[in-house]
N, C-alpha and C positions, 0 to 999 in steps of 0.2 A: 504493500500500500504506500510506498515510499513518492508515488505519483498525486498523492492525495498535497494539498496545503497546509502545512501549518497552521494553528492557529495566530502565531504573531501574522505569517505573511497573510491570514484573512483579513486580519484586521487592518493589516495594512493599505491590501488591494480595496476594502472597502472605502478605509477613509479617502483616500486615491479616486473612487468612484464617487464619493458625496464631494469632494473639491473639485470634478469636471463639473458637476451641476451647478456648484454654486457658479466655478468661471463662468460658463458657457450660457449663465440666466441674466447673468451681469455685462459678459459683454452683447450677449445681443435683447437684453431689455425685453424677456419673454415675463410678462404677468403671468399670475395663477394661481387660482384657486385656494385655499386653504390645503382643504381635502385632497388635491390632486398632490400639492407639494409634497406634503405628509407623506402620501403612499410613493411619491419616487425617492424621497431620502431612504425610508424603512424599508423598499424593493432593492434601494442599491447601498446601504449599509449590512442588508442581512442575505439578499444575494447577490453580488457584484460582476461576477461572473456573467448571468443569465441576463440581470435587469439594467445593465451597463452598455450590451449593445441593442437593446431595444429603445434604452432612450435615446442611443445617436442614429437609430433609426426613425425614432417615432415620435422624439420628445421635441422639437421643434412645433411651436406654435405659431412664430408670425414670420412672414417672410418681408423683406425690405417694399415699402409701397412706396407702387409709382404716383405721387404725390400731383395734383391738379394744379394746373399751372397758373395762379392766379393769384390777388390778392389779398388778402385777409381782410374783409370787411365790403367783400362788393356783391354780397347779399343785396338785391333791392330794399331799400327801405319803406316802401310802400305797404311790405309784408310782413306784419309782426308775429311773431308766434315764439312757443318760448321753444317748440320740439325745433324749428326752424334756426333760432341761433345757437341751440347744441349742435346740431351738424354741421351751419356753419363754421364751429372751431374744428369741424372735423375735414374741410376742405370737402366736401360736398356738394354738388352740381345746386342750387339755389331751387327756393319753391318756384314755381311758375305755372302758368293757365294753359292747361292741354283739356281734350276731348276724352273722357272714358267712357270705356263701357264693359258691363259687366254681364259673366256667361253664366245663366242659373242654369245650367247642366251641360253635359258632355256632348249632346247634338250640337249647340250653339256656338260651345267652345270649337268644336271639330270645322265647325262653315267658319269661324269668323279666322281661323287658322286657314283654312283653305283659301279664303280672301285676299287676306295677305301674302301668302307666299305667291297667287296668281295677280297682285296689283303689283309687285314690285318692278322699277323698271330698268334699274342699273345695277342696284346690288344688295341680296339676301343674305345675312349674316343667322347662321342657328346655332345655339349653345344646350345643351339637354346631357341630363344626368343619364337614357335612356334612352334607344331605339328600338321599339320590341319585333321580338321574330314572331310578328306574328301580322294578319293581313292592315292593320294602320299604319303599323313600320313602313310594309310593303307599299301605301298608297301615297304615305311622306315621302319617300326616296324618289316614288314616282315622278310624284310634284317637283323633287328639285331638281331630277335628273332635267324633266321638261324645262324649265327656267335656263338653267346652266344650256341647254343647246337653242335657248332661244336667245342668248346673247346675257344673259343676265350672269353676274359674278355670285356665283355661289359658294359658300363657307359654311364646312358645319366643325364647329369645335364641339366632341364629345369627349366628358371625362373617360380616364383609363377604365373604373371598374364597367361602367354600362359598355365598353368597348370590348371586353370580352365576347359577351354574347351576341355581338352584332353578326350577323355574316359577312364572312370577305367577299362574295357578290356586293355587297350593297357598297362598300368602299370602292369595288374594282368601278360600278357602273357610274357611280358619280364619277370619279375622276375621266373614264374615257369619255365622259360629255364634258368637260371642259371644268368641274366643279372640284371643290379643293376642303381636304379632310382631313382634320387634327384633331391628334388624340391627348388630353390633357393630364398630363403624367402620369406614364404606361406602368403597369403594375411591375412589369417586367424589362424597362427599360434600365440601362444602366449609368444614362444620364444625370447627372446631377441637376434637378431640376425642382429639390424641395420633399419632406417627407413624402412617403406613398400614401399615407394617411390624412395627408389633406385635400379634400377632395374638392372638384368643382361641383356643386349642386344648382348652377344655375339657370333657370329656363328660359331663355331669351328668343323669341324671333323678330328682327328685327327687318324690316323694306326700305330700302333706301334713308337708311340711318332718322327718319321720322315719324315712322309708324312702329309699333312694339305690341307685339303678342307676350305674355308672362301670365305666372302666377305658379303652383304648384303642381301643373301635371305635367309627366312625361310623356313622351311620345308612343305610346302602344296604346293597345288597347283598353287594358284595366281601367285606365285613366280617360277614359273619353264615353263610350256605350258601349263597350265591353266585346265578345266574339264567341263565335261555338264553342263553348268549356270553359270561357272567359268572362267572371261575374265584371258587371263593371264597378268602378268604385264612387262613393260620395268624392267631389274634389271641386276646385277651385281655380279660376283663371278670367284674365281680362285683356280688350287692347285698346291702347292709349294713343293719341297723335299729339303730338307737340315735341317741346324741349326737353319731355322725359325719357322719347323715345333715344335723342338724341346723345342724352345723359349715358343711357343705356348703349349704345353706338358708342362711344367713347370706352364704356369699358369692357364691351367686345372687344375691342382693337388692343387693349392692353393686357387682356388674358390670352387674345392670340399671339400675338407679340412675343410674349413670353415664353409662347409653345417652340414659334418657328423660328426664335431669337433674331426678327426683325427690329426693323425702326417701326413704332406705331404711326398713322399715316394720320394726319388732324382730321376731326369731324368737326362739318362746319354745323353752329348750334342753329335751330328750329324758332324761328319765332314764336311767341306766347299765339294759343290760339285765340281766336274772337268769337262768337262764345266759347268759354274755358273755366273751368274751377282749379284752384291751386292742388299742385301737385309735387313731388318730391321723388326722386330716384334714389333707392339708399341700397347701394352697396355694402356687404358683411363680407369679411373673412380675416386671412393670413394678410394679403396683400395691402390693407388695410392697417391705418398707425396704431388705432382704437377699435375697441370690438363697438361699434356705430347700433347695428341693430339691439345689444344687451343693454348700450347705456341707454338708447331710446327708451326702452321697456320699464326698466327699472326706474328711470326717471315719471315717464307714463303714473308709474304705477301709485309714486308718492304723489303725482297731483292730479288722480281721479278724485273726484266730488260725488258722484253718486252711482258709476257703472262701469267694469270693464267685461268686456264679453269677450270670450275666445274659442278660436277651434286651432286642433292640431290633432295629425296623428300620435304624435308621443310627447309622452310629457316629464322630462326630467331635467329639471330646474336646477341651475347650483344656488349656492347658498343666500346669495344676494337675492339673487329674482325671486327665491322661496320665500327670501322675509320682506320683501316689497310686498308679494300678494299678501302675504298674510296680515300686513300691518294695515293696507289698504281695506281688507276684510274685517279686523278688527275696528276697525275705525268707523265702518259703520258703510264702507261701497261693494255693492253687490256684486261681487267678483262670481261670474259663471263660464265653465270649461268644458266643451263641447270635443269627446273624444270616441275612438271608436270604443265598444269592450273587448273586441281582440282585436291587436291590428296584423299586418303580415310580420312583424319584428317581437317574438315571444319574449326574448331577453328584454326590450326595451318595454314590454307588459308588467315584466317580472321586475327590473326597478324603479321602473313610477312611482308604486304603493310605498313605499317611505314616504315622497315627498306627499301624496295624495292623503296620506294619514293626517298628515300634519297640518294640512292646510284644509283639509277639512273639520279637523277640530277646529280651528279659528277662523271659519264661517262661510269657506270658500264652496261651492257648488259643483260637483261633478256630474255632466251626464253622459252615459255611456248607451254609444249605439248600438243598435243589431246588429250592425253590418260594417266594413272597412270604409272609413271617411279619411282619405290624404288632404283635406281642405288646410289652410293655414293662413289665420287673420285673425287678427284685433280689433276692437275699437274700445276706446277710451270717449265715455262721456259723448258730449258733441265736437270734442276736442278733436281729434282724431281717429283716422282706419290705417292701419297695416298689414299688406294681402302681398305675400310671393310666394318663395321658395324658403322661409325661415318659418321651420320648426320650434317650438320652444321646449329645446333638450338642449346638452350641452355640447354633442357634436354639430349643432348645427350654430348655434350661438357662438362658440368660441373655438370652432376647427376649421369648419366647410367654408367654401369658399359660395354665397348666398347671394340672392337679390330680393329686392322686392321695394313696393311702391307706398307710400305715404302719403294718403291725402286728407285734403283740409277742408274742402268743398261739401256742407251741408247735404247735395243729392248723394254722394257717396258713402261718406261716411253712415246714410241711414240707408241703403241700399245694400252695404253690410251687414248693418245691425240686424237688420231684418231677418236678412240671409242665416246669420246666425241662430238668432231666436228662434226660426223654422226647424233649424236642426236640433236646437236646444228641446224640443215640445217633442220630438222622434227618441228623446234617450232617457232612459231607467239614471235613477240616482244614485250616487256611488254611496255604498256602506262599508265606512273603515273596519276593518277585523285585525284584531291584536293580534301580532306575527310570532310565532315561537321561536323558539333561541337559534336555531340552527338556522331560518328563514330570514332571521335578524342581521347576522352574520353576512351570508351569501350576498343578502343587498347590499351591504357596507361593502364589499369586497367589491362587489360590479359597478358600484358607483364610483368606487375611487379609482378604478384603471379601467375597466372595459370600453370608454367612450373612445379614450386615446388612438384604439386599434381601429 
């Protein structure tokens, strides 16, 4: 056993492993968590070995952002709001008056998608976590191959993990039409390109850098009315024209940029439209100086007055956004959480119930669907809606690379609300059950490292 280590050289190698953490948090300015910290000192003090190259694999949380090139305080002043001058410190594309419109189901979503990618007339940019093998996959790739040979520049950036499953037909047919395909850091590539755990999650379609399809569904079927053997799901999506779209065009081009290590090409901004309600493009992730969509929330949360309503499919909060809702709860705003009761993620079912315990002791409202709901929105009061690609869990909040839209405009925000409510009136009330010791354990253990992976 002469191959085994010492105890002195364990302790050596370990403290050797908690001094890379501290460097490596220090020189690149990663925040985190209480809870996460804990479990990477106590993974690489007590295993250093094992949890030493997982976190120079996996422990990278932000990556350098490409910063908007403008300058501090050219917010319109015409526009006050307070969500409004938070993102302002965050170098954030400014509120502005676009056209929305919202898809109360998967048929609507499915035409106003086909809309767009058949109006566009110079160049179709797509970003999606997913292209499914299955016949809507089939009728997307359709649509762009047609584009791409009708002269239009077509782009689709999909992240590495939904790139697995895609077929190599549907890459080989785009590009013999002229259309161009990137895969946003391959699971398997060897490029140094940023952890493989940080994922793009973003749904973007975007025509001629001023119309924008988003919100939370991918491209299959699931997510739209569904297919032979293919239930469809509850979900969520909208498209926008104005300067949001453009917003969103802009960070197209820097997530692609990134990919095919070009120069990003300027997008010229969209005029405010004429009729328009205020609007906000808010980028989340790595790329990102500040987690943008956590501090919105959290902030949100300390100045609701009397309502926040939510939908998501998963719900695990860290420690902050748990005691915002809950203090908002306490305090006397009817905090309600519209979720599925199983979703397709059993792990992320399984450590909800901590945070669901707790915040429903202090007043918070659960209701759980029949059926799988990928929907994901907010709204706060009259104050605000927020509707994309952000989850409220902690890989989406503080890993995935996210989008989604903020608006301030009265007909939205209650065209949300609404939205919600209707789902809310569809789901059973969640009933906290004290967890036994061993169940108690397992969630403390998944919540403190499972998200990372």
């Amino acid at each position: 056993m002469a191959w085994l280590p010492s105890v002195s050289q364990h302790l050596l190698f370990g403290a050797l492993a908690v001094l890379v953490y501290i460097l490596t948090n220090r020189a690149r300015r990663q925040p985190r968590a209480p809870t996460t910290a804990i479990a990477w000192v106590m993974g690489l003090a007590l295993l250093p070995y094992f949890v030493l190259p997982l976190f120079l694999l996996f422990g990278r949380r932000k990556l350098r952002p490409l910063g908007r090139p403008r300058l501090r305080g050219s917010r319109p002043t015409r526009f006050m709001h307070w969500a409004a001058d938070l993102l302002d410190g965050f170098d954030l594309a400014p509120p502005s008056d676009n056209r929305a419109r919202f898809h109360a189901d998967g048929t609507e979503a499915r035409e106003a998608l086909w809309e767009l990618i058949a109006g566009a007339r110079h160049r179709l940019d797509i970003s999606t976590f997913i292209i499914g093998r299955d016949a809507f996959g089939d009728a997307v790739v359709d649509r762009l191959v047609e584009q791409a040979r009708a002269g239009v520049r077509v782009r689709v950036l999909l992240d590495g993990f939904g790139a697995l499953q895609l077929p190599r037909r549907h890459f080989d047919r785009l590009r013999a039409a002229g259309g161009e395909v990137a895969v946003f850091r391959p699971l398997l590539s060897l490029r140094n390109n940023g952890p493989r755990n940080l994922r793009n999650h973003r749904k973007l379609a975007i025509a001629d850098d001023h119309r924008l399809w988003s919100g939370g569904r991918n491209l299959a079927a699931e997510y739209f009315e569904g297919d032979a053997g293919i239930v469809a799901w509850t979900d969520l999506s909208f498209d926008i024209e104005g300067p949001v779209a453009s917003a969103a065009a802009w960070q197209f081009e820097r997530d692609w940029s990134a990919v095919r290590q070009t120069k990003p090409r300027t997008v010229a901004p969209t005029p405010p439209m004429a009729p328009g309600a205020p609007a906000q493009f808010l980028p989340s992730g790595p790329d990102q100086a500040e987690d943008t969509a956590h501090a919105l929330l959290i902030d949100a949360c300390y100045r609701a007055e009397h309502r926040i309503l939510a939908a998501t499919p998963y719900f695990i909060p860290d420690d902050a956004l748990r005691d915002a809702l809950r203090r908002a709860a306490r305090r006397g705003v009817a905090v309600d959480i519209v979720l599925p009761g199983e979703s397709n993620h059993r792990l992320a079912d399984f450590a909800r119930s901590r945070a669901m315990r707790d915040l429903a002791e202090a007043g918070v409202a659960f209701h759980l669907l029949p059926s799988m709901s990928h929907a994901k929105a907010v709204v706060v009061d009259e104050q605000l809606a927020l509707a994309g690609s952000i989850n409220l869990d902690l890989r989406s909040l503080l890993l995935n690379h996210e989008a989604g839209v903020v608006f301030y405009g009265a007909a939205e925000i209650g065209w949300l609300a609404r939205w919600i409510e209707d789902q809310r009136a569809l789901g059973q009330p969640y009933q906290a059950k004290t967890p036994g010791l061993a169940r108690d354990i397992a969630e403390g253990l998944l919540l403190a490292v499972a998200f990372q992976l």
